[in-house]
N, C-alpha and C positions, 0 to 999 in steps of 0.2 A: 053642156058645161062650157065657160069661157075659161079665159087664162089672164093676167097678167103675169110679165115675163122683163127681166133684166139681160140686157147682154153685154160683156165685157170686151172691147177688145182689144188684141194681146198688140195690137200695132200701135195705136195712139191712146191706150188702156184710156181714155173715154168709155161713158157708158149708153147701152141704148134703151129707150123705154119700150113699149109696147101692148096688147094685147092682141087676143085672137081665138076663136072657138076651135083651133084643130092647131096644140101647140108642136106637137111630130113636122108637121107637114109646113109650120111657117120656120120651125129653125130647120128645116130644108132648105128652104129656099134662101134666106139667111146665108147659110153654110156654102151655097153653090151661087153667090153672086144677084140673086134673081132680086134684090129688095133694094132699089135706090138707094136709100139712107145709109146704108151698111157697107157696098158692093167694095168699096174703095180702101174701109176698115177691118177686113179679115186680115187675119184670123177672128172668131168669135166664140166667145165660151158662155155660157149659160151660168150666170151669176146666180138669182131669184127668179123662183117661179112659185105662184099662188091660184090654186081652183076656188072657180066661184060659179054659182048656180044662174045667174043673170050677166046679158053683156051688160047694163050700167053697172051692174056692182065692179065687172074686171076696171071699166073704164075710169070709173070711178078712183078706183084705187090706184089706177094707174098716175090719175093727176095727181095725187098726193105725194108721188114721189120726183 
C-alpha cells in the first residue's frame, strides 16, 4: 500500500505535500526532524491522508494537490 499524506504546520501553518509506502514511519521521521523540507517547520500535524494500491496512483494524487 502507498500513501499520500498532507502536513500542516502549526509554525508557519504552510502546508507539506507528500507520499510514501510506510506512512507510521515517514510522520516519524517528520515529527523528530529527520526530513529536510520540514525540519525547520515543526511542529506538524497530519492534515490528509489517502490509501492507494499503487506508488503512481499515491504520486499521482499527490500532483493534484
Amino acid at each position: 500500500m502507498y500513501f499520500t499524506y498532507i502536513l500542516k504546520s502549526l509554525k508557519d501553518k504552510k502546508y507539506y505535500y507528500g507520499s510514501t509506502s510506510h506512512l507510521g514511519n515517514r510522520l516519524t521521521q517528520h515529527k523528530y526532524g529527520k526530513v529536510k523540507s520540514t525540519k525547520n517547520r515543526r511542529p506538524l500535524i497530519l492534515h490528509y491522508s489517502e490509501q492507494f494500491n499503487t506508488k503512481q496512483e499515491a504520486q499521482k494524487q499527490r500532483k493534484v494537490f
